[in-house]
C-alpha positions as CSV (number, residue, x, y, z in Angstrom):
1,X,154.5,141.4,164.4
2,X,153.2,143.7,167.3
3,X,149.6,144.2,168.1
4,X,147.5,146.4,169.6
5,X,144.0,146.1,170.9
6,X,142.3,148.1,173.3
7,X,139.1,146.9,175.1
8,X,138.5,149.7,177.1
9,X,140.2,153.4,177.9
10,X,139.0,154.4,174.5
11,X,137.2,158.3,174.2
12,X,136.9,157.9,177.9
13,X,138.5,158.7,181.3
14,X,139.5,155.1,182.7
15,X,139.1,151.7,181.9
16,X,141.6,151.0,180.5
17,X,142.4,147.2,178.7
18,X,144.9,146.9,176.3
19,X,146.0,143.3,175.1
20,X,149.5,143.7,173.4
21,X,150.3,140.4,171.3
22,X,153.8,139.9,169.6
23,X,155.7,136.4,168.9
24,X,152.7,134.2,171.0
25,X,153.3,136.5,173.9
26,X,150.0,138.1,175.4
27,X,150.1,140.5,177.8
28,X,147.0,143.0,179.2
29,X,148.2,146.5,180.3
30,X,145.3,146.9,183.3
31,X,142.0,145.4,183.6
32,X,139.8,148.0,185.1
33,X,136.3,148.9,185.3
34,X,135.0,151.4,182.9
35,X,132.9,154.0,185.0
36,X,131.6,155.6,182.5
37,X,130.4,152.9,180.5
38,X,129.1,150.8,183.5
39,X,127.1,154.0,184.9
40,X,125.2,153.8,181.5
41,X,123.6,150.0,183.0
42,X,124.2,150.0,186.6
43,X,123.5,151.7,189.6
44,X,124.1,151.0,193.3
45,X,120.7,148.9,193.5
46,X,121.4,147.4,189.8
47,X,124.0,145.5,189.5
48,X,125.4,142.3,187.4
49,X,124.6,138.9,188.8
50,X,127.2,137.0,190.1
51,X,124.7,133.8,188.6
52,X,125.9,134.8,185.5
53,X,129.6,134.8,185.6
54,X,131.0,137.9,183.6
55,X,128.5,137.7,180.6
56,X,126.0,140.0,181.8
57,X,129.4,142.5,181.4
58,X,130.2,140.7,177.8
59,X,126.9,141.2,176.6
60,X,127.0,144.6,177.3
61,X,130.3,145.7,175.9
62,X,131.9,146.3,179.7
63,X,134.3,143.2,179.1
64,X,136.0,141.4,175.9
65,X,134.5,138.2,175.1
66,X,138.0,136.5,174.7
67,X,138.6,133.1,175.0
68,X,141.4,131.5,177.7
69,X,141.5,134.7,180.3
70,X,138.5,133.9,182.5
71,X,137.8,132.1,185.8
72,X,137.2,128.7,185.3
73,X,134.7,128.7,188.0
74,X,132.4,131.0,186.4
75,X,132.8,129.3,182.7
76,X,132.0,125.8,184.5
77,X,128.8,127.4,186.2
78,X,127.4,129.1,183.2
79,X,128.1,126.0,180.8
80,X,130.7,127.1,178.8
81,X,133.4,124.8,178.3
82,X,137.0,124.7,179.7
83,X,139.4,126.3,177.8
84,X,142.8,126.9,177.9
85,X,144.7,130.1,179.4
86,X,144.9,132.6,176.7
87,X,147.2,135.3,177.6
88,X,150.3,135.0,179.3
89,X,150.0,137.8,181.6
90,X,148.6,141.4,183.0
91,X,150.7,144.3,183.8
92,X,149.5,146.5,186.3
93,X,150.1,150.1,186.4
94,X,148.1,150.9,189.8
95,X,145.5,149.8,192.2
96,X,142.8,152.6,191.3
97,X,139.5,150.3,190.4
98,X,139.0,151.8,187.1
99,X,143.0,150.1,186.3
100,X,142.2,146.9,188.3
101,X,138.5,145.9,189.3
102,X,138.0,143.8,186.6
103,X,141.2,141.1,187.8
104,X,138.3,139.9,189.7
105,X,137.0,137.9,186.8
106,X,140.4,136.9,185.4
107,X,142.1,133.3,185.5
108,X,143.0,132.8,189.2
109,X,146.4,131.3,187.1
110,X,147.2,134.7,185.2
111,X,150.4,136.1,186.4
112,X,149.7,139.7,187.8
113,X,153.3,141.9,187.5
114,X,153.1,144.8,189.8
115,X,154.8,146.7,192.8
116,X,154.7,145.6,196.7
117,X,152.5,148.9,197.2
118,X,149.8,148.0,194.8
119,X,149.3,144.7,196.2
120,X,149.0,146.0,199.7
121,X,146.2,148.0,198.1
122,X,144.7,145.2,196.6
123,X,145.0,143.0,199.5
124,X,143.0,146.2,201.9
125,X,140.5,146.2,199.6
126,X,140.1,142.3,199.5
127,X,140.4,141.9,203.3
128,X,138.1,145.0,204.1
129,X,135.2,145.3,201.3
130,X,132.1,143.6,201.7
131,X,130.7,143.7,198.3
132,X,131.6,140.0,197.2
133,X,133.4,141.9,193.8
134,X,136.7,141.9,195.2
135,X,139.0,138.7,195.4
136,X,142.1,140.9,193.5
137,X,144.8,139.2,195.2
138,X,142.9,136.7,197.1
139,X,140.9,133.9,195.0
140,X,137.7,132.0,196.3
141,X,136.5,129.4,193.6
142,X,132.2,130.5,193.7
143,X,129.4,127.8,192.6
144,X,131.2,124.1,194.3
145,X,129.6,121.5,195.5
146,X,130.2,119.0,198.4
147,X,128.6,115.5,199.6
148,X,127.4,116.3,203.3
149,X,127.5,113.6,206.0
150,X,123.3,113.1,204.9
151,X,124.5,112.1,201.6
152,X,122.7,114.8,200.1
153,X,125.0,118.1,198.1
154,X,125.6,121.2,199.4
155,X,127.4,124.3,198.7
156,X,131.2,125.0,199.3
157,X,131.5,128.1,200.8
158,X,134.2,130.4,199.5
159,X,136.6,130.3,202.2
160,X,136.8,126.7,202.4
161,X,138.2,127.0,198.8
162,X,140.3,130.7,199.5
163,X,143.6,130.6,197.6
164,X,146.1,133.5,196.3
165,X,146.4,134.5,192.7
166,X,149.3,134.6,190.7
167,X,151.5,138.1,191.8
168,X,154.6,138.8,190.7
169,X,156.5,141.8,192.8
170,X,158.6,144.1,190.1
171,X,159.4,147.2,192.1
172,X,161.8,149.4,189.8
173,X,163.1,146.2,187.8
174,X,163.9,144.6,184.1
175,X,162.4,141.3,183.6
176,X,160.7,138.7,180.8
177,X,157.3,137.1,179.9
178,X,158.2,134.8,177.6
179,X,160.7,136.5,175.1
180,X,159.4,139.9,175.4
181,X,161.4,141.8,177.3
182,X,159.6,144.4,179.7
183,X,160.8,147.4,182.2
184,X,158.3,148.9,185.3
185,X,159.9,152.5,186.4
186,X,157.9,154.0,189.0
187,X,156.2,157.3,188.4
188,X,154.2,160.0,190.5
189,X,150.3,159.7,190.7
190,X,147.9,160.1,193.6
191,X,148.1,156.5,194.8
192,X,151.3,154.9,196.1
193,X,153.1,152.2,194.1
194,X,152.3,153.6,190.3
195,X,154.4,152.4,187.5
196,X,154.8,153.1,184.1
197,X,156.0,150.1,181.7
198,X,158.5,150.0,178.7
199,X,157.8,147.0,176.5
200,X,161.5,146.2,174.2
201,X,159.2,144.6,171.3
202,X,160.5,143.7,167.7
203,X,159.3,147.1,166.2
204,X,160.9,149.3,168.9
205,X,160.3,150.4,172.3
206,X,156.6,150.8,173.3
207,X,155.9,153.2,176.4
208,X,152.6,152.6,178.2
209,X,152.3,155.7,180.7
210,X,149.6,154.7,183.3
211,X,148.7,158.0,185.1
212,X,151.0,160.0,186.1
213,X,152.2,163.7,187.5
214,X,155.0,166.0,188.5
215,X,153.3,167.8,191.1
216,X,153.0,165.5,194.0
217,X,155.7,164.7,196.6
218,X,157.0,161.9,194.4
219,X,157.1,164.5,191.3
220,X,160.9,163.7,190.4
221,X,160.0,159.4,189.8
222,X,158.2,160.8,186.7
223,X,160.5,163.2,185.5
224,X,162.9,160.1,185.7
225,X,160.8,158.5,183.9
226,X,160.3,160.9,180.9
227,X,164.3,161.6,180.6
228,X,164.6,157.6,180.5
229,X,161.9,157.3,177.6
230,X,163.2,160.1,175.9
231,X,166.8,158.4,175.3
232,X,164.8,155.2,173.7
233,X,163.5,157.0,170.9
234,X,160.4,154.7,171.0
235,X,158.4,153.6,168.3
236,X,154.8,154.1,169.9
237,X,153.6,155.4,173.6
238,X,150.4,155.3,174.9
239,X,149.3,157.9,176.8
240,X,146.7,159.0,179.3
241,X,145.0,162.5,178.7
242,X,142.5,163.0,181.8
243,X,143.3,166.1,181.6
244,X,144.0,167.4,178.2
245,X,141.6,170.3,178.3
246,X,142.4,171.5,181.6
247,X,145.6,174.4,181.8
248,X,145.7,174.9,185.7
249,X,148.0,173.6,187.8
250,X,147.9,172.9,191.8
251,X,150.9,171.5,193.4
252,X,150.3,169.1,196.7
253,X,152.5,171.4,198.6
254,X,150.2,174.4,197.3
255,X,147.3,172.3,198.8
256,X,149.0,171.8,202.1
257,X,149.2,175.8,202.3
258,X,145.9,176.3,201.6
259,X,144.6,173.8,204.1
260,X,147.2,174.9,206.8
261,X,145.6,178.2,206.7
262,X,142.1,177.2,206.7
263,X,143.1,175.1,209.8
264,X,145.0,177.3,211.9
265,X,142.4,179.8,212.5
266,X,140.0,176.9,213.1
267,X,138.5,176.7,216.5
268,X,136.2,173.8,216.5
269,X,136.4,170.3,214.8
270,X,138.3,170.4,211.4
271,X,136.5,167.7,209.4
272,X,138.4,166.6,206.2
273,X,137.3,164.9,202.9
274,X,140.2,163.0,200.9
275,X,140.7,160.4,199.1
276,X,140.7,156.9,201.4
277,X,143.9,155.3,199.9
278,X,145.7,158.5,198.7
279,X,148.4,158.9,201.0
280,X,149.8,161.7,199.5
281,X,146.8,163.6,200.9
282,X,146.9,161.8,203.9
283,X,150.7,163.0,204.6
284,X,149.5,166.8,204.1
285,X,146.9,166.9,206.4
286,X,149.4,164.9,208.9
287,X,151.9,167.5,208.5
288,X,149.0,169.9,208.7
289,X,147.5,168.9,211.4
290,X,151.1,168.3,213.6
291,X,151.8,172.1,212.6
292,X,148.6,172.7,213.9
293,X,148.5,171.4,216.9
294,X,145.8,168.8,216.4
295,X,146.0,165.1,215.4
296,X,144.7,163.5,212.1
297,X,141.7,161.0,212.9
298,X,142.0,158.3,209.9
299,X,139.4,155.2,210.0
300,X,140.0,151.9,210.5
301,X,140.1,151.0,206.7
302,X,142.9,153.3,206.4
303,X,144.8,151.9,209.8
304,X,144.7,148.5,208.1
305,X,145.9,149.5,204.4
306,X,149.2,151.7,206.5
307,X,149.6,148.3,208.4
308,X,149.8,146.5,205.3
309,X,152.2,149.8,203.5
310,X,154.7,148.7,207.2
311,X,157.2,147.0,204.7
312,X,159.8,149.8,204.0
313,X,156.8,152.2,201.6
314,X,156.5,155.3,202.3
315,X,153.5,156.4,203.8
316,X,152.1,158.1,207.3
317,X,152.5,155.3,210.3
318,X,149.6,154.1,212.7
319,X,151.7,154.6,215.7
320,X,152.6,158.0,214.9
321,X,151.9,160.7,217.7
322,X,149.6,162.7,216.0
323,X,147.4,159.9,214.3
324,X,143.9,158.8,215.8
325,X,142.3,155.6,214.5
326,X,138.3,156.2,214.5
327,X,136.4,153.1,215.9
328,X,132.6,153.8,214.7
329,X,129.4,152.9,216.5
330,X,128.6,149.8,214.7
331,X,125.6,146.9,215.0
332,X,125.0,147.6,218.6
333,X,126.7,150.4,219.3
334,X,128.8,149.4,222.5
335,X,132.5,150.4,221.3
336,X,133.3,152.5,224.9
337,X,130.6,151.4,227.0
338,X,131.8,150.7,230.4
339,X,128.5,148.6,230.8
340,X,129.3,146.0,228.9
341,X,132.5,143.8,228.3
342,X,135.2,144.2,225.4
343,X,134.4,140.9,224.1
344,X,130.2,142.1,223.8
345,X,131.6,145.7,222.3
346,X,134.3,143.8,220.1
347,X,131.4,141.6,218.0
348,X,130.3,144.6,216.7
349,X,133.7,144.5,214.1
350,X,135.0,142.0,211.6
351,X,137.9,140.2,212.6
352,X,140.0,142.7,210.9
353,X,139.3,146.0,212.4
354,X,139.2,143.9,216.0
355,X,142.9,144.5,215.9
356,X,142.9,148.0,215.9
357,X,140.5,148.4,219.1
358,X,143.2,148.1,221.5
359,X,145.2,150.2,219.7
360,X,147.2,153.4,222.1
361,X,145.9,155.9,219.5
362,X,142.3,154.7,219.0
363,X,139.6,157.2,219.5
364,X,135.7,157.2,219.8
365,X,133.1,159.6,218.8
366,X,132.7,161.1,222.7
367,X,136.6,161.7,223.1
368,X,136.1,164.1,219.8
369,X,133.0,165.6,220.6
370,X,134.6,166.4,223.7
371,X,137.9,168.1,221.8
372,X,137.4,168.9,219.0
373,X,140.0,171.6,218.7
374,X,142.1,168.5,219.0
375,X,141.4,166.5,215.7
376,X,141.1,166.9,212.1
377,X,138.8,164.4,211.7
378,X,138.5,162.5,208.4
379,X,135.1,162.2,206.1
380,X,134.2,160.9,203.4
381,X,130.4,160.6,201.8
382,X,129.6,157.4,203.8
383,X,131.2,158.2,207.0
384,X,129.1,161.4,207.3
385,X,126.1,159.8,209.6
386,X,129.3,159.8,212.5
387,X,128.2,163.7,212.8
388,X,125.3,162.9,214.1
389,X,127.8,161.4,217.7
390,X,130.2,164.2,217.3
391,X,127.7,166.6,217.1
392,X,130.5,169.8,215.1
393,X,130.7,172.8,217.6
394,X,130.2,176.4,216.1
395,X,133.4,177.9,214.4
396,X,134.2,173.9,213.0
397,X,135.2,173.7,209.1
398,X,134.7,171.3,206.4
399,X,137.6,171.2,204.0
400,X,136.8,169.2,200.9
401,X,140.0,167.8,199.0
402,X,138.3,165.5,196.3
403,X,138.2,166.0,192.6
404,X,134.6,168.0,192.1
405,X,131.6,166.3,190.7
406,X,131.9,165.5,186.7
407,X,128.9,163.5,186.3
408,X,125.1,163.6,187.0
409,X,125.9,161.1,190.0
410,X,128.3,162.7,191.5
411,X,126.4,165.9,191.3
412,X,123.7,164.0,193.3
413,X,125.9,163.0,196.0
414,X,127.3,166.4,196.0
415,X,124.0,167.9,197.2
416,X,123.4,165.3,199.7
417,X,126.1,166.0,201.3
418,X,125.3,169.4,201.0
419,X,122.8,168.8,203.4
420,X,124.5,167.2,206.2
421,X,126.7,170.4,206.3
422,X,124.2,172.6,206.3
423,X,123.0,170.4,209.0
424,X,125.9,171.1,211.0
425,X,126.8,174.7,209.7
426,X,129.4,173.5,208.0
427,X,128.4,175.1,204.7
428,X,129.9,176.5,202.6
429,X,133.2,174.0,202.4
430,X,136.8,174.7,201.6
431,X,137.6,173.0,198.3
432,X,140.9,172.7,197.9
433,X,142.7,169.6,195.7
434,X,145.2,168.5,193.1
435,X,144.6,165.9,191.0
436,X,146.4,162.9,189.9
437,X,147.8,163.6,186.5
438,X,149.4,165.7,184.5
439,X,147.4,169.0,183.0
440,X,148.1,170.3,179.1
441,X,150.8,172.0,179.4
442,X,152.9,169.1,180.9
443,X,151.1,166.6,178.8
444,X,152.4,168.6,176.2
445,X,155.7,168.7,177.4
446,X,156.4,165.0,178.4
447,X,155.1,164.0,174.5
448,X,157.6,166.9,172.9
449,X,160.2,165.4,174.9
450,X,159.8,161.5,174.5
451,X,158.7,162.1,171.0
452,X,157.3,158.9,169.9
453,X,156.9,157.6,166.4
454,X,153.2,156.5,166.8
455,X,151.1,157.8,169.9
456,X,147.8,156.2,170.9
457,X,145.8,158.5,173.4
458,X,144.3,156.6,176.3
459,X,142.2,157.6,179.0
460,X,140.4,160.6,178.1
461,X,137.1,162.0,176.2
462,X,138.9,163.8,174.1
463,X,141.7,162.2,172.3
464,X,140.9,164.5,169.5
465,X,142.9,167.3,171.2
466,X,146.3,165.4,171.3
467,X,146.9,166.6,167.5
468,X,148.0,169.6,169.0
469,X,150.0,168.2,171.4
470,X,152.0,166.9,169.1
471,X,152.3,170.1,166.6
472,X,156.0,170.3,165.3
473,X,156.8,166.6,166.2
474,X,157.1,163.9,163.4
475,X,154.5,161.4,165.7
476,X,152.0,160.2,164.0
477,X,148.3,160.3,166.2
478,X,146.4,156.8,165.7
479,X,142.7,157.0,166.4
480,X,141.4,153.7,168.3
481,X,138.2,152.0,168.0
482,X,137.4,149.7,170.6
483,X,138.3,145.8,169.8
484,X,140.0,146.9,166.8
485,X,143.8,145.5,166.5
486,X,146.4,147.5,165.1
487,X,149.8,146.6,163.8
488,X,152.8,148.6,164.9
């Protein structure tokens, strides 16, 4: 018997938890954050206490209260008593938070299955974050105690007791959890190292899709994809639908065009907003900016995640000619001032970005400002304040390649950062972006073609619309409730 339940990703965009049971094999496809339903509690100044393990997120729907797949730590610290491990593993799709945030609060000994790339991401967002809900690949056990040399107890801090989880590496390979036999084919989406999966169970072959898309540079991994899932005539697919109501289409290289020729007649600063770990993006405004005549300022965050990526992935390289790695005015403020000594200038950064200050391509506020026909300079909604050193000459352009705003937050944001352009004449912006998954008509076209038995619709607020999808097809649409299992 094969099982179905799905925790999250359900009648909205993300989220997505789905435990898949057959024969005593248990197996998660992602364990992400739910946006949506987490906006409805928590805001940047309200958040869940780390006092109270993962319950304040059980109590309000955001996680399963399941026994056997939580950290042992936090169960100890909030009373509840040991249990056993209760699933057998999780299989990643891709390193965006709303597909693996919630890891955090798994098992430390829960086997994760995903690629190389999407660890490196992982690992760049455990080594540079500093909001203590991180540990994805590393694991620091929280809440132990110690006998000090007074004899009195005192509290074990977490890098005294830092460990790695449980990763296992299956770029482009077969492989087995148990008895259930399990594919990962890679697949295009606006993050590097995105898989989909193909679970062999008893019933047939089930397809999970992640996201996905044809129109970035790594368009022909999912077309592979589709033609391989199309010859297994499978018996059930889940399937994203971000983008079910949406009929345009924007290719990558479309968005490179459009940039190129907002940049070349350009004659101040170019300043840029993309995604920080979309190296798709990152690659156009590289090319971009060497066709151009300029070089691509990137922050340090970035540097450190392309260090990581060194392995053989494909992505833009720090030492190429025309990058620039941004050290920031931080703490003090020394970073270039000939007044004080490296090592004073240096303690501004954590240990990690340290690395990157000698670096031959490192570049400071002042050398822009003084430049700044020389840069495309890279900034997002928090980096914005660096304006205020570089100070944007007239004729300088803001080109804004991020999804638009699609809730009252983002809206919010949206207008503050209005602000700071209008600040520095940069308003009105070039938008200019395409997204990471596939639009209607190619939904459409990758369902017709794999042409399941059963399809379950995933992440999207309206799964309503895949009846459609579907028309002339013998695939039967299942409507999911949330913690409801279902037989195939």
């Amino acid at each position: 018997m094969t099982i179905l339940t799905f925790y999250g990703g359900v009648n909205e965009v993300g989220g997505n938890k789905i435990l898949l049971e057959e024969q005593g094999t248990k197996v998660f496809l992602d364990f992400g954050v739910s946006f949506s339903g987490a906006n409805l509690y928590f805001d940047e100044f309200l958040q869940p206490r780390k006092c109270n393990g993962m319950f304040d997120l059980i109590e309000l729907g955001l996680l399963p209260d399941l026994k056997g797949i939580y950290r042992c730590d936090y169960l100890e610290h909030c009373q509840r008593q040991k249990e056993e491990k209760g699933i057998d593993a999780v299989l990643l799709s891709h390193a965006h938070m709303d597909h693996c945030s919630y890891i955090h609060y798994l098992r430390q000994d829960i086997p994760i299955y995903c690629t190389q790339a999407s660890r490196d991401i992982m690992q760049s967002i455990d080594d540079t974050g500093s909001t203590g809900k991180t540990e994805l690949v590393w694991f620091k056990d929280s809440f132990k105690t110690y006998r000090n040399t007074r004899g009195g107890i005192s509290r074990l801090t977490g890098e005294k007791t830092e460990k790695l989880r449980s990763y296992q590496i299956i770029d482009r390979s077969k492989f087995k959890i148990n008895d259930l036999e399990i594919e990962a084919l890679p697949v295009s989406h606006s993050l590097e190292g995105a898989n989909a999966y193909i679970i062999h169970s008893e019933k047939g072959p089930i397809i999970y899709t992640g996201d996905l898309r044809f129109h970035g540079y790594k368009g022909g991994l999912t077309k592979e994809f589709v033609k391989y899932a199309s010859s297994l005539e499978p018996i059930a697919m889940i399937c994203e639908g971000t983008r079910i109501d949406d009929l345009t289409s924007r290719s990558e290289l479309e968005v490179k065009e459009e940039i190129r020729r907002e940049v070349e007649p350009t004659k101040g600063l170019v300043i840029a907003n993309f995604p920080v770990r979309d190296t798709d993006r990152m690659k156009t405004f590289l090319e971009v900016a060497k066709e151009t005549g300029r070089s691509l300022v990137i922050n340090l965050k970035q540097a450190y995640l392309l260090e990581l990526f060194e392995s053989g992935i494909e992505a833009p390289k720090v030492d190429d000619e025309n990058i620039r790695i941004y050290a920031p005015r931080k703490s003090w403020g020394l970073i270039g001032n000939e007044n004080f000594p490296k090592k004073l200038q240096y303690e501004d950064y954590d240990c990690w970005e340290r690395e990157f200050l000698d670096h031959k391509n490192l570049v400071t506020a002042k050398e822009i400002r003084s430049d700044q026909s020389s840069y495309i300079f890279r900034c997002d909604f928090f980096e914005l304040k660096e304006l205020i050193d570089i100070l944007p000459q007239e004729g300088s352009r803001y080109i804004r390649s991020v999804c638009e705003p699609f809730d009252l937050e983002m809206e919010i944001n949206q207008e503050k950062v209005n602000n700071w352009l209008r600040h520095f004449n940069l308003y009105p912006y070039i938008q200019t972006h395409a997204s990471g998954h596939l639009n209607q008509e190619d939904l459409k076209g990758i369902i017709q073609e794999i042409s399941p038995k059963k399809m379950y619709p995933v992440h999207t607020a309206n799964p309503e619309k895949f009846a459609d999808l579907v028309k002339g097809l013998e695939t039967e649409i299942c409507k999911t409730e949330k913690g409801r299992p279902y037989e195939i």
